[in-house]
N, C-alpha and C positions, 0 to 999 in steps of 0.2 A: 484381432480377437475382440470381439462385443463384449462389456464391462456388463458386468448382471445389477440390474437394479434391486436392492432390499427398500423391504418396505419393514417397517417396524411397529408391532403389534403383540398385546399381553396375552400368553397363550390360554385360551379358554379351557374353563377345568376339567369339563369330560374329555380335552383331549390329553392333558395332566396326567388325569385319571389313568386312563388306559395306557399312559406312556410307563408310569410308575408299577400298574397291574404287570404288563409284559418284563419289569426289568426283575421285579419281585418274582417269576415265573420262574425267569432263567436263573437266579441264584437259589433256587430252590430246586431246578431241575438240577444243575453243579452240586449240591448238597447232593442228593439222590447219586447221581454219578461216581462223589470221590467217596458215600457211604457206603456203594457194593464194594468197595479197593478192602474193607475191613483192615485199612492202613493204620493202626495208632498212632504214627507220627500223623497223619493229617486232621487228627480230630477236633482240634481247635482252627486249623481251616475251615473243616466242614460244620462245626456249629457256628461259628460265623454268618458261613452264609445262609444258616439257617435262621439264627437269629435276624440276620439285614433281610432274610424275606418277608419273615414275619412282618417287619417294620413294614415295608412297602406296598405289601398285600393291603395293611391295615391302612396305611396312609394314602391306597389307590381309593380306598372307600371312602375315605373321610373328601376327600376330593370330588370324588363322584354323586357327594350327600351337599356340595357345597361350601366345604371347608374353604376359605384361601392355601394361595402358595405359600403367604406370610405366617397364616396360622399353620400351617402342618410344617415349615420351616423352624419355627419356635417349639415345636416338642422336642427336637431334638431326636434324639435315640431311646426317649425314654416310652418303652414299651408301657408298662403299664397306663400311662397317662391317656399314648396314643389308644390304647384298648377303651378307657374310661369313654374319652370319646365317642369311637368306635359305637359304644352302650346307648350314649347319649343321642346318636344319630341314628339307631332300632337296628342296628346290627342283625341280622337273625344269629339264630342261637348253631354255637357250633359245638358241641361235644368236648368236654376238657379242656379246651381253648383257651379258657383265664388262665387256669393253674398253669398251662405249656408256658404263658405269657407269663406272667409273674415268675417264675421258675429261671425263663431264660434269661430275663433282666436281672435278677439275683444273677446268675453266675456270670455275666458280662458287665455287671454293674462298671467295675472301674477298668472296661473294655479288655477286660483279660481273655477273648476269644481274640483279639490282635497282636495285643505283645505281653510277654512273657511279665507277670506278676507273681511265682512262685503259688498262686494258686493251686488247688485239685480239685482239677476238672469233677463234675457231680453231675452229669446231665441224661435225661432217658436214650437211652440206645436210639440210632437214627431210623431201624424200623418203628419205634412207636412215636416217635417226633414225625416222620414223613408223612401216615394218616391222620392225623390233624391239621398240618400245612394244607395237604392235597381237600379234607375237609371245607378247608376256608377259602380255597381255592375255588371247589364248586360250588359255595357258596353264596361267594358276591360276585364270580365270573358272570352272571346274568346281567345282573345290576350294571358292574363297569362296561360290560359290553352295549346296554340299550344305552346308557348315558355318551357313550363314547361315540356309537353313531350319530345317535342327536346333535352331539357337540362337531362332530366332522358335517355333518349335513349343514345345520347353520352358518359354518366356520365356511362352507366352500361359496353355500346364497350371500353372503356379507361380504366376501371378496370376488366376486365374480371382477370387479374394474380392474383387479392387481392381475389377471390373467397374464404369464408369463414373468412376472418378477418374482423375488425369491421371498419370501417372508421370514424374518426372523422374531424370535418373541423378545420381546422388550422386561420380561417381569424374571 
């Protein structure tokens, strides 16, 4: 069996971008999913991962604007800051978007969408949470998508030597 050579390389950000845009997708799709079950036991599941899309949506853009791995690593989970951001890098404007943001960090603040803090739960029903995701989604889905090709198209002209080894990111 032929050993696969890796070559080692810091992933560029439009393709970050889009990697994070797509995973923010699918836990916002999984939100959608286990909020038709209209299961109360799953509803700190399911703002979870409404909350972690939010995160990711917001952090595919800040990505896609330039941010580092290191900088959007350093916010943390902290929604608002990552939103301030967000502001700071001409966001376009999405419809109730801050207060969802603000909102959802208040009530996961000390991560009580994961484990049990004697909390009560306080959140908008997940049909008015879902049009504001899906908002933000069509939103900067443009954006992360042209940056994300540009970033693949450059990323394939820069390696054309490495043809057939595997690449892994270094960063």
């Amino acid at each position: 069996m032929q050993e696969i050579e890796y070559i080692e390389m810091p992933q560029p950000l439009g393709i970050f971008a889009g990697d994070l845009y797509d995973r923010g997708i699918g836990y916002l799709s999984a939100f959608e999913v286990l909020s038709r079950e209209n299961n109360q036991t799953l509803l700190y599941a399911s703002y979870f991962l409404f909350a972690h899309s939010l995160e990711l949506l917001l952090k595919s853009f800040l990505a896609a604007r330039g941010t580092t791995k290191k900088a959007i690593r350093d916010f943390g989970h902290n929604l608002p800051e990552i939103f301030r951001a967000c502001v700071q890098q001409s966001i376009p404007k999405v419809a109730d978007l801050e207060p969802y943001v603000h909102h959802t960090f208040e009530m996961n603040r000390d991560f009580d969408f994961r484990y049990p803090s004697g909390y009560n739960l306080s959140m908008p029903s997940p049909k008015e949470c879902v049009p504001i995701a899906r908002a933000l989604d069509n939103t900067i889905e443009p954006i992360i998508n042209r940056t994300r090709i540009d970033a693949n198209l450059q990323f394939a002209s820069d390696t054309r030597q490495f043809r057939g080894k595997k690449v892994r990111w270094s960063d």
